[in-house]
Every structure is written in C-alpha cells, then in structure tokens.
Short mmCIF file of the C-alpha atoms (twelve columns), coordinates in Angstrom:
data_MODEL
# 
_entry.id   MODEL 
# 
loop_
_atom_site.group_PDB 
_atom_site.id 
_atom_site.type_symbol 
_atom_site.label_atom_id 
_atom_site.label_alt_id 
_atom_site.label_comp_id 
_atom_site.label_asym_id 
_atom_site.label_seq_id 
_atom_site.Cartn_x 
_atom_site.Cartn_y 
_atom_site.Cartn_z 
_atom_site.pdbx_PDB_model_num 
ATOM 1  C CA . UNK A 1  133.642 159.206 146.600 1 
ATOM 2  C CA . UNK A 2  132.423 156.742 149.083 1 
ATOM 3  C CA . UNK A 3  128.943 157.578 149.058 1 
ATOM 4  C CA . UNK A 4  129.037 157.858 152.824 1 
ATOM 5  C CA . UNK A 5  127.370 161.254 154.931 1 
ATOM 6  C CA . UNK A 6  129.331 162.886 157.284 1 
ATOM 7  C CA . UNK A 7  128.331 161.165 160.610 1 
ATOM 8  C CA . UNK A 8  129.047 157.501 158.941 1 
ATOM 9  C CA . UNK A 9  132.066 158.752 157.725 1 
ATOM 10 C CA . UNK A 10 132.798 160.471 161.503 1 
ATOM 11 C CA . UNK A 11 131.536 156.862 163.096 1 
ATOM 12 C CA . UNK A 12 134.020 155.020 160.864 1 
ATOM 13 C CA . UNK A 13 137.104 157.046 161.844 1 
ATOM 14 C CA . UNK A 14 136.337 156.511 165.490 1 
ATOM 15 C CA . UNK A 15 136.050 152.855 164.833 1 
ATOM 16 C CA . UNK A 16 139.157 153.028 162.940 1 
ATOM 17 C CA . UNK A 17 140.980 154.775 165.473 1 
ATOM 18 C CA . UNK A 18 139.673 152.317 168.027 1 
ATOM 19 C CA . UNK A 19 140.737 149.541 166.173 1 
ATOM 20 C CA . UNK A 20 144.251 151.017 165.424 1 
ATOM 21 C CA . UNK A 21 145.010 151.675 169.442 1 
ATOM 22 C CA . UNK A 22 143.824 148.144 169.885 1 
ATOM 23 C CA . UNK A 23 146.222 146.437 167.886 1 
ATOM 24 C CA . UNK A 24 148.661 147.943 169.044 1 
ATOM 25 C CA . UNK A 25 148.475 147.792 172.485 1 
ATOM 26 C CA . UNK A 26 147.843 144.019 172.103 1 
ATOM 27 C CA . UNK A 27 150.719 143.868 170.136 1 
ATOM 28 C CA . UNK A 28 153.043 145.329 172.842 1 
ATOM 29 C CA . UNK A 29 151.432 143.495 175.284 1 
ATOM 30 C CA . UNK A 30 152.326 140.012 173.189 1 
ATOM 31 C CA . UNK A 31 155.778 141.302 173.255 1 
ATOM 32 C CA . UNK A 32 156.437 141.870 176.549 1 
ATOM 33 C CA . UNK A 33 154.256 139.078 178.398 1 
ATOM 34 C CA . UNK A 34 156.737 136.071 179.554 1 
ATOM 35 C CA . UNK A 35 154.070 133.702 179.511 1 
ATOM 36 C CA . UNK A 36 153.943 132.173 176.288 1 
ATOM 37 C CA . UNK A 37 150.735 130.962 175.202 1 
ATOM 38 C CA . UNK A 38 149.200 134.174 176.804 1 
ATOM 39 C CA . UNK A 39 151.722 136.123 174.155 1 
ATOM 40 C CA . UNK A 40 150.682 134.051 171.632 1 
ATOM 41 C CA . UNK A 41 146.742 134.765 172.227 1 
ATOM 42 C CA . UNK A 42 147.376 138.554 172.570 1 
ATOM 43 C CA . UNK A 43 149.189 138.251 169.505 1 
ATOM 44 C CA . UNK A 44 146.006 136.392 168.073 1 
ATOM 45 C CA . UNK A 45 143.669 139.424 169.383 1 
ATOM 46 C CA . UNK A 46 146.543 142.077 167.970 1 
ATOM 47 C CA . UNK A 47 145.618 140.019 164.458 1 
ATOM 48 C CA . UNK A 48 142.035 140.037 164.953 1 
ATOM 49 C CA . UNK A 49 142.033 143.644 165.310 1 
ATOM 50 C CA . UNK A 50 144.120 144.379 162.330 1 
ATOM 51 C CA . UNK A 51 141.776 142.552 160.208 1 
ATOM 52 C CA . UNK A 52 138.739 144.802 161.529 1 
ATOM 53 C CA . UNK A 53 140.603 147.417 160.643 1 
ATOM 54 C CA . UNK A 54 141.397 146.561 157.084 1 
ATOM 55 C CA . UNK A 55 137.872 145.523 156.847 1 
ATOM 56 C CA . UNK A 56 136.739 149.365 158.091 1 
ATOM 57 C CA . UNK A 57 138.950 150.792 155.827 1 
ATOM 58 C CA . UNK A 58 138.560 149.205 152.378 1 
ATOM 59 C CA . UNK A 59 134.899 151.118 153.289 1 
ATOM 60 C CA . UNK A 60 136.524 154.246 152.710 1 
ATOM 61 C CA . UNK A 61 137.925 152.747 149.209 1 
ATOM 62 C CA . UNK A 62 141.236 152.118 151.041 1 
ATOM 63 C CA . UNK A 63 143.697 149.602 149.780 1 
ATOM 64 C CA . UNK A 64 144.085 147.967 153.244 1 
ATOM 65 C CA . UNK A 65 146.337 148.233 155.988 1 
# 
C-alpha cells in the first residue's frame, strides 16, 4: 500500500497519463522531423518525459518504466 488517498492517487494517474502521451508524441515527432538537431532535441524532451514518468511511478511502488 502506498499510503496515498484517493484524489493523490487520481492526480498521479492523470500526471502519468500526461506524461505517457508526451513521450510519445515527442518521440514520433523525433522520428519523423528531417531536421536533425531539431530530432535530436525532441528526442531529448521524449527522454525528459520518460524520466518524469518513472519518477511518478516508483510513487505508486512501481519498478519503473
């Protein structure tokens, strides 16, 4: 058990969610851009927000993502 009410545990699945969509949209977008060092920064942001969501999850007592 997390120790966690309800609403933090509702506010951390919305961030998690949030999170989730945003790294991978930013990794499509790093794919498919043709200029380089933008694919390389969205691929930077698409990192970023994978490691916000790791962070939100070990929260929950998650392993990681």
């Amino acid at each position: 058990m997390t120790g966690l009410t309800e609403r933090e545990l509702d506010a951390l699945s919305r961030l998690l969610r949030g999170e989730e969509m945003a790294c991978k949209k930013t990794k499509i977008y790093s794919n498919t851009l043709t200029d380089v060092a933008l694919a390389q920064e969205m691929e930077a942001v698409s990192r970023a927000h994978a490691a916000r969501f790791a962070a939100l999850y070990a929260v929950l007592g998650g392993k990681g993502a």
